[in-house]
PDB file of N, CA, C and O in Angstrom:
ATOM      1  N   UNK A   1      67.042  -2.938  10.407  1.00  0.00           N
ATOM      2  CA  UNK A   1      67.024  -3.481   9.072  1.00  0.00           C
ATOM      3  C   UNK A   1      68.434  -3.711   8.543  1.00  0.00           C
ATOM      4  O   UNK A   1      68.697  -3.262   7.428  1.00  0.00           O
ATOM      5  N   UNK A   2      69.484  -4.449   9.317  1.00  0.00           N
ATOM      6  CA  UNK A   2      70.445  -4.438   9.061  1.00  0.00           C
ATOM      7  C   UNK A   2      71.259  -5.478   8.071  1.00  0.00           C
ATOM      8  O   UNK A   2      72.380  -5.445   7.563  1.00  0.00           O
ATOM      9  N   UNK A   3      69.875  -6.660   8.029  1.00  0.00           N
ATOM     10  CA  UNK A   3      69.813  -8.106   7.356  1.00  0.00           C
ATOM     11  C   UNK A   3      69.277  -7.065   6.028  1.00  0.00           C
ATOM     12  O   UNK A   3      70.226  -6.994   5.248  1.00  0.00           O
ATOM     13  N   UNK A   4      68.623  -6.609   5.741  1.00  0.00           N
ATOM     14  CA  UNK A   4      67.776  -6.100   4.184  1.00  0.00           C
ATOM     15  C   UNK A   4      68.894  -5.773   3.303  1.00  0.00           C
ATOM     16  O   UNK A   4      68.807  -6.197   2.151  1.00  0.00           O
ATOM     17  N   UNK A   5      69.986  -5.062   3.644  1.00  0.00           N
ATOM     18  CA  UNK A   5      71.314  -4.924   2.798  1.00  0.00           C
ATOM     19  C   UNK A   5      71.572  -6.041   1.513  1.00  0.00           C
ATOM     20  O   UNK A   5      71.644  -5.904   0.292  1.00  0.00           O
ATOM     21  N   UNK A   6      71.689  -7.406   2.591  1.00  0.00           N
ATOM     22  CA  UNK A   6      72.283  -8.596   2.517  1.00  0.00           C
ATOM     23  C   UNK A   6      71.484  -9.206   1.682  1.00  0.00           C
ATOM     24  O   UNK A   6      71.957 -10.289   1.339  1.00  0.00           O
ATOM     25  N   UNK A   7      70.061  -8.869   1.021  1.00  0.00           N
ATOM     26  CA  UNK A   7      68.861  -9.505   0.378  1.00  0.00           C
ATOM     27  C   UNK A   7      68.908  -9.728  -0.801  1.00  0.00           C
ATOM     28  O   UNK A   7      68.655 -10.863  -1.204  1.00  0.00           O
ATOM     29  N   UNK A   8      69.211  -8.804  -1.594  1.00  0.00           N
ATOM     30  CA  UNK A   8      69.610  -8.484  -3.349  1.00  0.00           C
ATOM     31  C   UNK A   8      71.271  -9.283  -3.467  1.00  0.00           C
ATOM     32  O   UNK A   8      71.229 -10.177  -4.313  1.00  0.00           O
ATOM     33  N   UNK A   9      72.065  -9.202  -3.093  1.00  0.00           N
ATOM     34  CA  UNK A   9      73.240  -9.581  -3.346  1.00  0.00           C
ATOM     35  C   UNK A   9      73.263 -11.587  -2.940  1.00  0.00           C
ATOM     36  O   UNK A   9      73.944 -12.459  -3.480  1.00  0.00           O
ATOM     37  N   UNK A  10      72.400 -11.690  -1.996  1.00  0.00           N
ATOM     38  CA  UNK A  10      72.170 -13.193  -1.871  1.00  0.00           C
ATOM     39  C   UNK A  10      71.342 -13.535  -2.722  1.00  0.00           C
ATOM     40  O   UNK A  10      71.478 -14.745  -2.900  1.00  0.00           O
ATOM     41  N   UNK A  11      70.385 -13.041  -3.481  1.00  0.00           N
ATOM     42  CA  UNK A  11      69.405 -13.540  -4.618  1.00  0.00           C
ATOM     43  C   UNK A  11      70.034 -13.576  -5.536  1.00  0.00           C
ATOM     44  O   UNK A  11      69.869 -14.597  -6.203  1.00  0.00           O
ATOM     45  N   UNK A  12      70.991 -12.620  -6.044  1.00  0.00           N
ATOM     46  CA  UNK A  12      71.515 -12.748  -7.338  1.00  0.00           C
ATOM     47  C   UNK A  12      73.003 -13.968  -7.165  1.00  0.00           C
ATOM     48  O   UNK A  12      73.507 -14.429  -8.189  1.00  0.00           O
ATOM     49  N   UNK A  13      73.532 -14.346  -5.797  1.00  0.00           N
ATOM     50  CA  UNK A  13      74.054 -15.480  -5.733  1.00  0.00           C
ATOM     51  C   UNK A  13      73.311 -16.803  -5.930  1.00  0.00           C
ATOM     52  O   UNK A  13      73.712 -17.716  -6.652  1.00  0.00           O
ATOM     53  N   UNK A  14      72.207 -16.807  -5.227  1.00  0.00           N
ATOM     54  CA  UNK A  14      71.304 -18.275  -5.803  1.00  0.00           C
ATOM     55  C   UNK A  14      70.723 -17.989  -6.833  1.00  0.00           C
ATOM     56  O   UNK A  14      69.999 -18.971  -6.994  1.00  0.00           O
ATOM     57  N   UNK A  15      70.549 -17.359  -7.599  1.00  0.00           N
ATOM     58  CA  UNK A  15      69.973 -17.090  -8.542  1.00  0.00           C
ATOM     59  C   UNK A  15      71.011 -17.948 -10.067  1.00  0.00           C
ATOM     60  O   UNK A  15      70.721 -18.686 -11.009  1.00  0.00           O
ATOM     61  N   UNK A  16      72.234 -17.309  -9.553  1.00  0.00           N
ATOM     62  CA  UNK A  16      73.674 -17.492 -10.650  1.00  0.00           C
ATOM     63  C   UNK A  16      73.895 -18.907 -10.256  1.00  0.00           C
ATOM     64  O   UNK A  16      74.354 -19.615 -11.153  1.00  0.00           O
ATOM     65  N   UNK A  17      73.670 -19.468  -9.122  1.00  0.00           N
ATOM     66  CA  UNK A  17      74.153 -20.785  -8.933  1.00  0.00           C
ATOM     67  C   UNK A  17      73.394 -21.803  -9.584  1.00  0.00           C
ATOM     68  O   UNK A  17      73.736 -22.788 -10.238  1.00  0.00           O
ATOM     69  N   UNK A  18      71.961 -21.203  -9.159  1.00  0.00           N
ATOM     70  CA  UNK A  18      71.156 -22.349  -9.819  1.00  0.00           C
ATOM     71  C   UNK A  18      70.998 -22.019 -11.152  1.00  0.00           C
ATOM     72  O   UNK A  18      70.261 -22.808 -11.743  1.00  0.00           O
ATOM     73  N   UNK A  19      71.344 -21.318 -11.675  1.00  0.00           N
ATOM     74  CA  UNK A  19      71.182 -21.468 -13.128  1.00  0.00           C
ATOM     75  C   UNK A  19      72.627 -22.213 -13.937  1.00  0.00           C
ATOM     76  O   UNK A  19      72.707 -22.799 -15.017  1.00  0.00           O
ATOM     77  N   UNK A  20      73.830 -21.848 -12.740  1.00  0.00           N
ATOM     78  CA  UNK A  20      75.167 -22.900 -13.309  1.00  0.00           C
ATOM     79  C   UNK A  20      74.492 -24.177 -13.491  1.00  0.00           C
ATOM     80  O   UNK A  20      74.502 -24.701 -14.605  1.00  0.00           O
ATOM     81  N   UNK A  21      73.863 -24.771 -12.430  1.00  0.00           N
ATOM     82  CA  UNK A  21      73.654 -25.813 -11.864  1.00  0.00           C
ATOM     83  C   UNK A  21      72.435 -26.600 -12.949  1.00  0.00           C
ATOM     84  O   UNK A  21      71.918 -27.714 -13.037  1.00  0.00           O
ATOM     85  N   UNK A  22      72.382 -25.762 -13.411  1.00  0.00           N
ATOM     86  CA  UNK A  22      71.216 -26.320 -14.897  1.00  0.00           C
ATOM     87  C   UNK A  22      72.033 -25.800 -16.269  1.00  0.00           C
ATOM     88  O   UNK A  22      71.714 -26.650 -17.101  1.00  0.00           O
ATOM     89  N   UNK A  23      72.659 -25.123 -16.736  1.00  0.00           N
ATOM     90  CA  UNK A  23      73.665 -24.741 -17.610  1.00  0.00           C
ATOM     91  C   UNK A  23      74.703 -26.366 -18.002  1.00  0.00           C
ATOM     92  O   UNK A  23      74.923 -26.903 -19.088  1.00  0.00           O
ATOM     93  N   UNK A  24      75.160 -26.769 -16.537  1.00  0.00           N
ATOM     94  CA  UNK A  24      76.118 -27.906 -16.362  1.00  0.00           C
ATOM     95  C   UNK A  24      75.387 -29.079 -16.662  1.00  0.00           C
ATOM     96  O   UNK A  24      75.812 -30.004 -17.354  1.00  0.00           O
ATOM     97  N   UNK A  25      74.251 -29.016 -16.111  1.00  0.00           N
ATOM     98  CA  UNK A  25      73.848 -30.450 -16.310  1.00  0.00           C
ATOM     99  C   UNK A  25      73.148 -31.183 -14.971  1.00  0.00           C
ATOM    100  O   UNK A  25      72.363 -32.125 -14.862  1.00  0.00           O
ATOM    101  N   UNK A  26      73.690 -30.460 -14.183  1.00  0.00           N
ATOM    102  CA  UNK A  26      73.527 -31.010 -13.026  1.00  0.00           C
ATOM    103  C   UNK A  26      72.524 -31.294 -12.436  1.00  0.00           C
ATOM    104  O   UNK A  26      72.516 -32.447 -12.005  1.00  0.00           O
ATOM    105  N   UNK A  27      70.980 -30.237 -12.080  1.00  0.00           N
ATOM    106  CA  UNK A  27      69.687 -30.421 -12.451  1.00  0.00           C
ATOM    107  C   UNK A  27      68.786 -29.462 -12.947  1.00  0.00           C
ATOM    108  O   UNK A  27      68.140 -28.490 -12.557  1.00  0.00           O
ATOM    109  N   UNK A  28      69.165 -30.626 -14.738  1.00  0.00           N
ATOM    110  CA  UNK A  28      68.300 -29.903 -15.800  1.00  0.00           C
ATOM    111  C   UNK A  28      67.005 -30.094 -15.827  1.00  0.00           C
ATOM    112  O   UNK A  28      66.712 -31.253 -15.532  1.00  0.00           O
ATOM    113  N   UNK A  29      66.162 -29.455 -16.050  1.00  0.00           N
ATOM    114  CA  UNK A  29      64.524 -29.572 -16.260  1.00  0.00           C
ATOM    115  C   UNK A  29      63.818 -28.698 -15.441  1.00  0.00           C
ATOM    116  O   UNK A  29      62.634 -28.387 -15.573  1.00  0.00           O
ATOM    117  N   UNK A  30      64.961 -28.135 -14.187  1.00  0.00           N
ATOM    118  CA  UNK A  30      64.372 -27.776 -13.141  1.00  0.00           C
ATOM    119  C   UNK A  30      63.531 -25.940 -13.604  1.00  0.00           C
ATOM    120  O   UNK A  30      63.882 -24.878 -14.119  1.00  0.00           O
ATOM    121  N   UNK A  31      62.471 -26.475 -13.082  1.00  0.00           N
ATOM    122  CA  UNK A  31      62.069 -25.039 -12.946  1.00  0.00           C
ATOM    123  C   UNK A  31      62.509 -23.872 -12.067  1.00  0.00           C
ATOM    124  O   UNK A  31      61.751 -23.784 -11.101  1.00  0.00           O
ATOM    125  N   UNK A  32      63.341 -23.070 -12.064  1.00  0.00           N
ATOM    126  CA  UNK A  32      64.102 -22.372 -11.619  1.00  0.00           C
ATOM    127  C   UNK A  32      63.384 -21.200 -10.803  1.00  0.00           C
ATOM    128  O   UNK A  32      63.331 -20.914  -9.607  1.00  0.00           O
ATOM    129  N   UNK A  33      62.816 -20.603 -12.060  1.00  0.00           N
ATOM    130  CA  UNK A  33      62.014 -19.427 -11.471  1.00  0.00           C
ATOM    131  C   UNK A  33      60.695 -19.778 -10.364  1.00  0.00           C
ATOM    132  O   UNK A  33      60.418 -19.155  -9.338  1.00  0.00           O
ATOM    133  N   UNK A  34      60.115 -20.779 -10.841  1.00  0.00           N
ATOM    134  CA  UNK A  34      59.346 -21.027  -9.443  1.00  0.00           C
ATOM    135  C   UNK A  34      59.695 -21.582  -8.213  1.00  0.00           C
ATOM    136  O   UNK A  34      59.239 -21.200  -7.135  1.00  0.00           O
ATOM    137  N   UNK A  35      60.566 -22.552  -8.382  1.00  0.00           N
ATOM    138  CA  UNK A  35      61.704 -23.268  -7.032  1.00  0.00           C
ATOM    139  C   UNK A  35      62.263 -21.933  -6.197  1.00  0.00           C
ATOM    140  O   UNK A  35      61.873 -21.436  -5.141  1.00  0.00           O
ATOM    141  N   UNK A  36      63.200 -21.606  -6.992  1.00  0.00           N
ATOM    142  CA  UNK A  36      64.203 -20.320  -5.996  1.00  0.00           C
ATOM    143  C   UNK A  36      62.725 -19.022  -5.395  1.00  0.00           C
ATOM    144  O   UNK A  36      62.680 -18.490  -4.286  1.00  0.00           O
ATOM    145  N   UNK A  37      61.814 -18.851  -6.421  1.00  0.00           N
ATOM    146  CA  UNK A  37      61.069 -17.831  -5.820  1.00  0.00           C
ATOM    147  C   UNK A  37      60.301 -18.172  -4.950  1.00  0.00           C
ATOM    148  O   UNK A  37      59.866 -17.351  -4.143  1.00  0.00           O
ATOM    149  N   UNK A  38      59.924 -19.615  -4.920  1.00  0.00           N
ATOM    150  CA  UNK A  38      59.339 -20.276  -3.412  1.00  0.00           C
ATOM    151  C   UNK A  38      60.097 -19.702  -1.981  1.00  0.00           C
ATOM    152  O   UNK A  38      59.642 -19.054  -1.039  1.00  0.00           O
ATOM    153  N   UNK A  39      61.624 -20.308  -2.292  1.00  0.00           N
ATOM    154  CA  UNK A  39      62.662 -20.365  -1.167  1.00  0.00           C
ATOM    155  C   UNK A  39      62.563 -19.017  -0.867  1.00  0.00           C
ATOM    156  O   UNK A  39      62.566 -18.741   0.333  1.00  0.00           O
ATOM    157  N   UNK A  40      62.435 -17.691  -2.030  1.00  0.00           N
ATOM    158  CA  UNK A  40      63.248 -16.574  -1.799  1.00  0.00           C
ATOM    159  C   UNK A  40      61.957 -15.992  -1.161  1.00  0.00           C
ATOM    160  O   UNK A  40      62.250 -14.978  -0.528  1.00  0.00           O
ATOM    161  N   UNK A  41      60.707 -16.261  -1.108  1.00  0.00           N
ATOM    162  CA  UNK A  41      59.623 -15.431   0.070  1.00  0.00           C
ATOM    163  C   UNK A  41      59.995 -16.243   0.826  1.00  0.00           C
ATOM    164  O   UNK A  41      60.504 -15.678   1.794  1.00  0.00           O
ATOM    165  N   UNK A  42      60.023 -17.557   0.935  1.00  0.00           N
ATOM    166  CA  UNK A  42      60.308 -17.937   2.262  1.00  0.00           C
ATOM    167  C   UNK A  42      61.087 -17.491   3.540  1.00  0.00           C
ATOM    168  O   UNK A  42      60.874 -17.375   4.747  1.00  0.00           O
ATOM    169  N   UNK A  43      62.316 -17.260   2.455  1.00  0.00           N
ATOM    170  CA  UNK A  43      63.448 -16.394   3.660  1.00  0.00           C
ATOM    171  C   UNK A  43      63.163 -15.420   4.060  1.00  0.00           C
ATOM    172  O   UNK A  43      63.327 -15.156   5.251  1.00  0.00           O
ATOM    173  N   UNK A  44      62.586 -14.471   3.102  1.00  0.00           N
ATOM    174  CA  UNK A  44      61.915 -13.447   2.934  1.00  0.00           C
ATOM    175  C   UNK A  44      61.117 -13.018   4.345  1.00  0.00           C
ATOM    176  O   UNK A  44      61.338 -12.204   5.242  1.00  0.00           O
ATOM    177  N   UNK A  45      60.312 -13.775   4.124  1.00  0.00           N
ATOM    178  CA  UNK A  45      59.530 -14.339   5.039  1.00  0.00           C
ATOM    179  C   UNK A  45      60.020 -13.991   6.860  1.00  0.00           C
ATOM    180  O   UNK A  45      59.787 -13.243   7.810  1.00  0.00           O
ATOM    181  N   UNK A  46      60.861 -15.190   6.409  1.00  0.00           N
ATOM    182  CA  UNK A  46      61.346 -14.809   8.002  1.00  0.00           C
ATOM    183  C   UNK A  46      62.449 -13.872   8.581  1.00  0.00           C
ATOM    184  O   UNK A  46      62.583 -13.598   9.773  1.00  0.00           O
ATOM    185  N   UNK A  47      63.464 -13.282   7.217  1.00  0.00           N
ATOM    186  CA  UNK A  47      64.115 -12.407   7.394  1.00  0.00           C
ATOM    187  C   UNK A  47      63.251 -10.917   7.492  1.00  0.00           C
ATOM    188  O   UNK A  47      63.705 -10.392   8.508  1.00  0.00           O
ATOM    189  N   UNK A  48      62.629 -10.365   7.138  1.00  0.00           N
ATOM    190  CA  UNK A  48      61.922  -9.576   7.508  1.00  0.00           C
ATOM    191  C   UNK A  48      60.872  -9.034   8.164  1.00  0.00           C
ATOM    192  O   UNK A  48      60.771  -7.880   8.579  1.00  0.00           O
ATOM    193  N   UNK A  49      59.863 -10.184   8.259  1.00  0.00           N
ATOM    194  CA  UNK A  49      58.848 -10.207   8.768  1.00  0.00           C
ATOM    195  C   UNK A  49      59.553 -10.712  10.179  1.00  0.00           C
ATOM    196  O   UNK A  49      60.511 -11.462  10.367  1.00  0.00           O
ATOM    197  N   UNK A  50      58.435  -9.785  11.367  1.00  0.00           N
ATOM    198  CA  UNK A  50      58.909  -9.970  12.742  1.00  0.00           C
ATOM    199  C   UNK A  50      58.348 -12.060  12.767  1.00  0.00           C
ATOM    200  O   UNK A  50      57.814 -12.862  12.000  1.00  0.00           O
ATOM    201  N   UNK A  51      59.048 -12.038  14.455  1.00  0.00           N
ATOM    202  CA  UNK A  51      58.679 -13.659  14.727  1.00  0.00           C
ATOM    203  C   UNK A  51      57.131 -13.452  15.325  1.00  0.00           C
ATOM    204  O   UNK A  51      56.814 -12.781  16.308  1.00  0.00           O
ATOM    205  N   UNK A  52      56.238 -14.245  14.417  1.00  0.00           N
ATOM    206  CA  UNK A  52      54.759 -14.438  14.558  1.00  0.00           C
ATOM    207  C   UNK A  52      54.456 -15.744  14.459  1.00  0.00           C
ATOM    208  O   UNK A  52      55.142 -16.665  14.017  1.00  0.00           O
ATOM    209  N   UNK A  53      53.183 -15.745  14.987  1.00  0.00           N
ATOM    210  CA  UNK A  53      52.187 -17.298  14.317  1.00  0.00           C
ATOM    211  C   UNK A  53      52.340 -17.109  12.838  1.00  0.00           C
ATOM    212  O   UNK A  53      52.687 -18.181  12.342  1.00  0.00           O
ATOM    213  N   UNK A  54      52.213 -16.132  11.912  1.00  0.00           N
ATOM    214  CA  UNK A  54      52.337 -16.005  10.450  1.00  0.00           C
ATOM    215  C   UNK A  54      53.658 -16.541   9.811  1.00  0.00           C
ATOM    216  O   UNK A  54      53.754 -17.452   8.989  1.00  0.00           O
ATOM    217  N   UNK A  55      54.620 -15.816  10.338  1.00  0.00           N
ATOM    218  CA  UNK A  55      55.850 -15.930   9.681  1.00  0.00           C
ATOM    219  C   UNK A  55      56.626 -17.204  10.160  1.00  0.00           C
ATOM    220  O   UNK A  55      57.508 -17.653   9.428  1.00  0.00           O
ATOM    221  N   UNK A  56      56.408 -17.660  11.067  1.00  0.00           N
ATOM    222  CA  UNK A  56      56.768 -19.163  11.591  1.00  0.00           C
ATOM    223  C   UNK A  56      56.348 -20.351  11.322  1.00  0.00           C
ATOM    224  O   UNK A  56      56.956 -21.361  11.677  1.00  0.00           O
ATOM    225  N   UNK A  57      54.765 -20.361  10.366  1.00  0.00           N
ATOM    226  CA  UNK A  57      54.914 -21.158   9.950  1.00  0.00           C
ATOM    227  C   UNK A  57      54.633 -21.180   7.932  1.00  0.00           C
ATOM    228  O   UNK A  57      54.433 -22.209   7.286  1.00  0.00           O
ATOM    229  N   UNK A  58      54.693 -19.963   7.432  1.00  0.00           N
ATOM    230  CA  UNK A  58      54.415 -19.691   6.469  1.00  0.00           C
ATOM    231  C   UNK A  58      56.487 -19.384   5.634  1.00  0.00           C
ATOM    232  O   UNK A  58      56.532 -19.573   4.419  1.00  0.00           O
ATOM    233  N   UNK A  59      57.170 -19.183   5.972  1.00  0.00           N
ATOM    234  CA  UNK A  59      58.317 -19.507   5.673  1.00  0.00           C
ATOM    235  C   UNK A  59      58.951 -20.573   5.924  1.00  0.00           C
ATOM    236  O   UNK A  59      59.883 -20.717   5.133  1.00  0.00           O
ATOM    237  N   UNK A  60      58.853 -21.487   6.765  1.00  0.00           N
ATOM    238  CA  UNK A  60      59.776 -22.895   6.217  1.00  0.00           C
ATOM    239  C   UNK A  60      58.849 -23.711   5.416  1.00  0.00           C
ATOM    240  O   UNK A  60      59.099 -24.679   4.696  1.00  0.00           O
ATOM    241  N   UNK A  61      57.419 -22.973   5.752  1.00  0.00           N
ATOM    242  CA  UNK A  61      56.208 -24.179   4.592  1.00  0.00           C
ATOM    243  C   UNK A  61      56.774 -23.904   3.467  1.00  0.00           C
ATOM    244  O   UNK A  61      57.084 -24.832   2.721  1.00  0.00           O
ATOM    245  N   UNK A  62      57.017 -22.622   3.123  1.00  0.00           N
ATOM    246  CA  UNK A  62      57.989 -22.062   1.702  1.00  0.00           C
ATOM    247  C   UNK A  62      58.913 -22.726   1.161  1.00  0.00           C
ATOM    248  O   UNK A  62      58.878 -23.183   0.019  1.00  0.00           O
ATOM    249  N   UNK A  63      60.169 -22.864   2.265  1.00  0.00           N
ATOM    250  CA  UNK A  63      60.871 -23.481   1.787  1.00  0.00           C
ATOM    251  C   UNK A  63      61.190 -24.890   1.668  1.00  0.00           C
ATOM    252  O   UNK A  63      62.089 -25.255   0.910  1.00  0.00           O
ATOM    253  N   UNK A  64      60.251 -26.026   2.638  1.00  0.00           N
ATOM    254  CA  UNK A  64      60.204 -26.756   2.078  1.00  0.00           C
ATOM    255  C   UNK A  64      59.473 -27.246   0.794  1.00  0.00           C
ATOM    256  O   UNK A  64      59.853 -28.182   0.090  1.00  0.00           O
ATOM    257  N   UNK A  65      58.517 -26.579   0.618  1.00  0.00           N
ATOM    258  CA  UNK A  65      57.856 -26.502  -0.845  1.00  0.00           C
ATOM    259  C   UNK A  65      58.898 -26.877  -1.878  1.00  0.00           C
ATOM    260  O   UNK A  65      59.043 -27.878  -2.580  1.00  0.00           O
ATOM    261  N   UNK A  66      59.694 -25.553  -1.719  1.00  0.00           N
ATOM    262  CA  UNK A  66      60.717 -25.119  -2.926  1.00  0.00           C
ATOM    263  C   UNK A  66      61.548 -26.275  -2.711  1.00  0.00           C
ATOM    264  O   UNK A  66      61.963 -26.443  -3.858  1.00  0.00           O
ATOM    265  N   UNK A  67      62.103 -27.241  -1.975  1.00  0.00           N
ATOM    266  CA  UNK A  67      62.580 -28.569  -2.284  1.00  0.00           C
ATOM    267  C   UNK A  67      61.922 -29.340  -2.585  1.00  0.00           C
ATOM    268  O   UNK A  67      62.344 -29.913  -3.590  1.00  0.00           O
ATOM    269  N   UNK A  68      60.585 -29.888  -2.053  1.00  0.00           N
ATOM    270  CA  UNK A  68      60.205 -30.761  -2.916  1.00  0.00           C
ATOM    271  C   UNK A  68      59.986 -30.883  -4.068  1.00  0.00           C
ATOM    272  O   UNK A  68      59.990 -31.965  -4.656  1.00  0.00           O
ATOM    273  N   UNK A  69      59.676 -29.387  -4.761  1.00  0.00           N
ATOM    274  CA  UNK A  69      59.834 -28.962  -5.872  1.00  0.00           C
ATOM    275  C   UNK A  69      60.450 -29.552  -6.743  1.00  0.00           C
ATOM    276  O   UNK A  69      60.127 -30.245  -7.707  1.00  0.00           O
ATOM    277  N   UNK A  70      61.865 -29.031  -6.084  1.00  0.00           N
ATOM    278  CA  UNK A  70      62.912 -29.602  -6.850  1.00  0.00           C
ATOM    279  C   UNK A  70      63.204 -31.073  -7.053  1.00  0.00           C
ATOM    280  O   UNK A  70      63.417 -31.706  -8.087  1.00  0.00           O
ATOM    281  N   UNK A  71      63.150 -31.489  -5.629  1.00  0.00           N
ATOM    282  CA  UNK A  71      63.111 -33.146  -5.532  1.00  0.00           C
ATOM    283  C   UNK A  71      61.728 -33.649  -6.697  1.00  0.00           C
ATOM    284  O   UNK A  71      61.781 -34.776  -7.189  1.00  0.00           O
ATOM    285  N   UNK A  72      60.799 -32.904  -6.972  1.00  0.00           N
ATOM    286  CA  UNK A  72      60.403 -33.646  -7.772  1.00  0.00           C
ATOM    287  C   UNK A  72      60.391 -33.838  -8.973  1.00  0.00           C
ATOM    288  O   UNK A  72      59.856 -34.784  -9.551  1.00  0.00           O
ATOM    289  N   UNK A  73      61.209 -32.606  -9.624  1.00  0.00           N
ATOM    290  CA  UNK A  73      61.367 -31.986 -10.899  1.00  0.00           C
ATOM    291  C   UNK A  73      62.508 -32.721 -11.637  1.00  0.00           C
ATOM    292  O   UNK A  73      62.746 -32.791 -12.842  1.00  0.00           O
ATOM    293  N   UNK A  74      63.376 -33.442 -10.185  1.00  0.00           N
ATOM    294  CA  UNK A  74      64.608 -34.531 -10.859  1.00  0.00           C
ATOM    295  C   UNK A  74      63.987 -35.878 -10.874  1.00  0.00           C
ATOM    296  O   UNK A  74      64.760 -36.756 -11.258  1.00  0.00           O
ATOM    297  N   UNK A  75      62.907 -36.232 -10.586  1.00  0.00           N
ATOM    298  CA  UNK A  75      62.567 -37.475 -10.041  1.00  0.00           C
ATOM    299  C   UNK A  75      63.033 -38.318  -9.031  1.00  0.00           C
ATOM    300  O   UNK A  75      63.281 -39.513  -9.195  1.00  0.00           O
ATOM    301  N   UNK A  76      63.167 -37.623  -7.861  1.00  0.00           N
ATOM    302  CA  UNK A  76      63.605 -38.074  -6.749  1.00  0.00           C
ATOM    303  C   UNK A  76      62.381 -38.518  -5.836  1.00  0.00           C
ATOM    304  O   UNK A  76      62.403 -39.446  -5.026  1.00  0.00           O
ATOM    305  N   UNK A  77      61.226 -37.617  -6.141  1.00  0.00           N
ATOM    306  CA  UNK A  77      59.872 -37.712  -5.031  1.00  0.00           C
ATOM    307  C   UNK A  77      59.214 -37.633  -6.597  1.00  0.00           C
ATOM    308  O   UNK A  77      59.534 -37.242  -7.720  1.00  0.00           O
ATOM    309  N   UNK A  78      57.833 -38.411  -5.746  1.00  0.00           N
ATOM    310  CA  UNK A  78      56.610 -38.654  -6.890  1.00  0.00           C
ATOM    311  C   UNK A  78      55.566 -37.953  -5.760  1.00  0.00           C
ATOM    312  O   UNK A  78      55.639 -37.954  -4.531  1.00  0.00           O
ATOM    313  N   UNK A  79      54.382 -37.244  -6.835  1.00  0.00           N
ATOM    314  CA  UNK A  79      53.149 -36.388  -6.385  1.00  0.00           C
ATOM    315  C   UNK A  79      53.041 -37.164  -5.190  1.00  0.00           C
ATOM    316  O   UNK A  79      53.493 -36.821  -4.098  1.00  0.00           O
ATOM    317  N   UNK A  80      52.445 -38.190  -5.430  1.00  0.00           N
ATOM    318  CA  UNK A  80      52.153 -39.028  -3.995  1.00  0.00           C
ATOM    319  C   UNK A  80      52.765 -38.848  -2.784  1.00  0.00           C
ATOM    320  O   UNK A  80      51.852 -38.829  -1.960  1.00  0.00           O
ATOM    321  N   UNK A  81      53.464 -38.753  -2.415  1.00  0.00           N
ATOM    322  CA  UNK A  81      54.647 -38.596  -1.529  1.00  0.00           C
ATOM    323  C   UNK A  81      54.637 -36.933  -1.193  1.00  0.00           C
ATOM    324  O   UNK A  81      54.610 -36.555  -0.022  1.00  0.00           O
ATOM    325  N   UNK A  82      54.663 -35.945  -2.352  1.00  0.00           N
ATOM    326  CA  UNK A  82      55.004 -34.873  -1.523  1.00  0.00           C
ATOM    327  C   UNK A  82      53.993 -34.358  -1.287  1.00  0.00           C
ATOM    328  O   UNK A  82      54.223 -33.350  -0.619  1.00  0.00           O
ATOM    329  N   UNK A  83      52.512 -34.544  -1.544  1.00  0.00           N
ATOM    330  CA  UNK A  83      51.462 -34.028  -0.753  1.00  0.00           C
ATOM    331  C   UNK A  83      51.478 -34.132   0.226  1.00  0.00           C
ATOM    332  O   UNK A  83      51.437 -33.117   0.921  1.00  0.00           O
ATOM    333  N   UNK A  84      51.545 -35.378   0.803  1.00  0.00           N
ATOM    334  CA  UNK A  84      51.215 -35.729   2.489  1.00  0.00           C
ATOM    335  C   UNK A  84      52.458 -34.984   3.020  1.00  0.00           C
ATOM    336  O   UNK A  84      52.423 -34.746   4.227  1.00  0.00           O
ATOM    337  N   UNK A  85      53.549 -34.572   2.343  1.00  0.00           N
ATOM    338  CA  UNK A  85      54.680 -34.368   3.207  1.00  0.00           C
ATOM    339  C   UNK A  85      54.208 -32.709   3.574  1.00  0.00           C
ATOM    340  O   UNK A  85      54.297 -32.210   4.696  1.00  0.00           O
ATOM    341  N   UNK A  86      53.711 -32.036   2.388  1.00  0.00           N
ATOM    342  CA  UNK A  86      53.256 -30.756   2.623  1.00  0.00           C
ATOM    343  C   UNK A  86      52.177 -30.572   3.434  1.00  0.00           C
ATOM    344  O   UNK A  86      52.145 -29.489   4.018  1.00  0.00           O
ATOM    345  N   UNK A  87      51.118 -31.479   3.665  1.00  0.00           N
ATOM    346  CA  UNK A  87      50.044 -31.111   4.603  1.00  0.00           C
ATOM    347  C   UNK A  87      50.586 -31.445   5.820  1.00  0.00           C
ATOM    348  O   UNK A  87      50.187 -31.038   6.912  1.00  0.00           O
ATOM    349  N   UNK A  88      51.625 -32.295   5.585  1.00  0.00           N
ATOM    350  CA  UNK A  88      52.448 -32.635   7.519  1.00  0.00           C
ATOM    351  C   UNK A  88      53.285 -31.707   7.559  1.00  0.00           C
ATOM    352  O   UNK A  88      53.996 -31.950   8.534  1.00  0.00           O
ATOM    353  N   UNK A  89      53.739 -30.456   6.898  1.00  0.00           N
ATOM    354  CA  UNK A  89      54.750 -29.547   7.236  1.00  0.00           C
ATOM    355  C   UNK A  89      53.789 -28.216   7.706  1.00  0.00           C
ATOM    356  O   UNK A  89      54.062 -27.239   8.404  1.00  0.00           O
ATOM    357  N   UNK A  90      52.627 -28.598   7.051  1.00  0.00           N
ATOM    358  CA  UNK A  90      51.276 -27.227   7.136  1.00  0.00           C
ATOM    359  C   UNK A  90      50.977 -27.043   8.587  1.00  0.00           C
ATOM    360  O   UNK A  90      50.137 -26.216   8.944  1.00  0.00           O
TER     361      UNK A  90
END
């Protein structure tokens, strides 16, 4: 468990970034707390949990979630678009 150290001190770095990153301007609207907490089981996910059928494909489904998320929260992707992208990442 030598990665688990490293867990709390990297959350509270993305955590501070993305909230600069909406503070600035940069992308405002974004829902924060559900985006980063997507990503953060995701990693989660595969940083802790051994390599399985579970954790292999249930953490990058995570984290790509948590971008389209975002991509859609700036208007970069429309609903249309990121469904099919999520049932092709499933």
């Amino acid at each position: 468990m030598e990665r688990a150290k490293y867990i709390a001190p990297t959350l509270v770095i993305v955590l501070g970034f993305t909230w600069l990153l909406n503070i600035l301007g940069i992308l405002p609207g974004v829902d924060w707390i559900w985006t980063v907490g997507l990503a953060t089981v995701g990693v989660l996910t595969m940083a802790i949990g051994k390599i399985n059928k579970l954790t292999i494909v249930v953490g990058p489904f995570l984290i790509v979630s948590s971008t389209c998320s975002i991509l859609r929260q700036t208007g970069h992707l429309v609903l249309n678009i990121e469904t099919p992208i999520l049932v092709l990442c499933y």
